[in-house]
C-alpha positions in Angstrom: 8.3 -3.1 -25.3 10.9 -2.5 -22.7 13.3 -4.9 -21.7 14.4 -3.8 -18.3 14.6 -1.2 -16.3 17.3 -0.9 -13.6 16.6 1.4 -10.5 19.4 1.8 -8.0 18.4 2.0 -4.0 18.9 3.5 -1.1 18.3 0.4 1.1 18.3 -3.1 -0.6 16.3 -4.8 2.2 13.8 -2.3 2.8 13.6 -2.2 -1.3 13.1 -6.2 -1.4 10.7 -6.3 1.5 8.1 -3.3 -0.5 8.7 -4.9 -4.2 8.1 -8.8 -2.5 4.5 -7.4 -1.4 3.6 -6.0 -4.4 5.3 -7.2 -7.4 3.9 -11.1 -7.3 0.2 -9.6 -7.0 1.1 -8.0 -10.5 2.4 -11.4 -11.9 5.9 -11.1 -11.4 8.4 -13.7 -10.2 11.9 -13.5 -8.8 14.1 -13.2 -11.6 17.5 -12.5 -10.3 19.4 -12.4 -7.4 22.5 -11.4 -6.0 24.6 -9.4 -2.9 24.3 -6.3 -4.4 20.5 -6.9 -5.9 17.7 -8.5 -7.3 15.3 -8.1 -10.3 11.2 -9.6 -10.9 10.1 -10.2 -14.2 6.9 -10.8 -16.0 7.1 -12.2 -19.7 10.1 -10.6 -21.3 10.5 -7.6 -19.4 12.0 -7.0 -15.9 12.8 -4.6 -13.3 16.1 -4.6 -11.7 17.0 -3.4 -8.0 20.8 -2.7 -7.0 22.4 -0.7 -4.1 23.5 2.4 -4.0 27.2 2.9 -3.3 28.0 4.5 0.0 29.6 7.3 -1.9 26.4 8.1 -4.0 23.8 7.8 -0.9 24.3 11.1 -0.1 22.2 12.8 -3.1 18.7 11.4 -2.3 16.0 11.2 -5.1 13.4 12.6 -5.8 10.9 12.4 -8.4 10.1 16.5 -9.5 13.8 16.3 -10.2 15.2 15.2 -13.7 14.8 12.1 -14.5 12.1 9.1 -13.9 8.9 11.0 -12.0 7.5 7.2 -11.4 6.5 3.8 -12.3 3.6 2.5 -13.0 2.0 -0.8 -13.3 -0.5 -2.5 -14.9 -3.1 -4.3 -12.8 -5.5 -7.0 -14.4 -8.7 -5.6 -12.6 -10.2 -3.0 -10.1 -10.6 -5.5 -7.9 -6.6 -6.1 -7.5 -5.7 -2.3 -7.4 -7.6 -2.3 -4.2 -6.5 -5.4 -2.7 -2.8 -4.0 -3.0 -4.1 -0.7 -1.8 -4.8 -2.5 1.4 -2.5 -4.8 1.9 0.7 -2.0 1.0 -1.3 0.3 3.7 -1.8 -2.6 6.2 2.5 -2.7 5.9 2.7 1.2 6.7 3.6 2.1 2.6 3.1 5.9 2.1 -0.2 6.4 0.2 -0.4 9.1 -2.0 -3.7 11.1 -3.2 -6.0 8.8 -0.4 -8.8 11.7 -0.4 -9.4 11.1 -4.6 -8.6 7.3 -4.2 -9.2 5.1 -6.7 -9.8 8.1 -9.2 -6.5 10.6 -8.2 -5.9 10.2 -12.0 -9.3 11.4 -13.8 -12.3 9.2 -13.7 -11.3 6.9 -16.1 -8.5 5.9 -14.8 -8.7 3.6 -11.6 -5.4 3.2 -9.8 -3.7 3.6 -6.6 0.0 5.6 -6.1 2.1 5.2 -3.6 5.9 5.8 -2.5 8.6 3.1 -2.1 11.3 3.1 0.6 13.2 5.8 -1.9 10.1 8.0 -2.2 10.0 7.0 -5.9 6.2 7.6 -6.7 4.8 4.1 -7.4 1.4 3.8 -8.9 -0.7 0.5 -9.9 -3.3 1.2 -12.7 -6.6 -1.0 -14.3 -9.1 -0.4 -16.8 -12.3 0.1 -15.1 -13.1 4.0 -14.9 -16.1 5.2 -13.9 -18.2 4.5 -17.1 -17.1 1.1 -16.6 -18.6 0.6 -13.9 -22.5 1.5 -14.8 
């Protein structure tokens, strides 16, 4: 099980504003919070969001570089991968892989992926592929 994980950010607001609309609907809560960051958690594990120091903003991320290619999250059902599909589109989020949605990974796997106000790719997966739904 993972503890935390901490993600540094380009733009805390911006950060707070996309993780407010989409962590609750996953069952987290605001955990932590602070001038320089905040964190959600759910049961014993949480995720941590702190500001990038001027003098690091200048070497953007990006996932096909080394290091973390994305995060994704569990969703209870089908039903709540597309009502946050909606609802991050309705706020302008970056949608990734729209013409295989909600099967971009394989058809048993039933998610939608996304980017954050970093680009980091964001995806939120269920159970319910297409055999589970005969």
């Amino acid at each position: 099980m993972i503890h935390h994980i901490e993600l540094n950010v380009s733009d805390l607001k911006k950060s707070r504003e996309f993780y407010a609309a989409l962590l609750p609907e996953l069952g987290y809560s605001i955990y932590q919070e602070w001038p320089e960051g905040f964190s959600y958690r759910n049961g014993h594990s949480y995720v941590v969001f702190v500001q990038t120091a001027e003098n690091f903003l200048s070497r953007p991320y990006h996932r096909k570089a080394p290091g973390l290619n994305h995060l994704a999250f569990h969703a209870a059902a089908p039903a709540v991968v597309d009502r946050l599909a909606g609802k991050m589109r309705g706020l302008g989020v970056s949608m990734l892989y729209e013409d295989r949605y909600p099967y971009a990974g394989g058809p048993h796997h039933y998610a939608v992926f996304m980017e954050d106000p970093d680009r980091m790719k964001i995806e939120i997966a269920a159970d319910g592929g297409i055999e589970s739904e005969v």
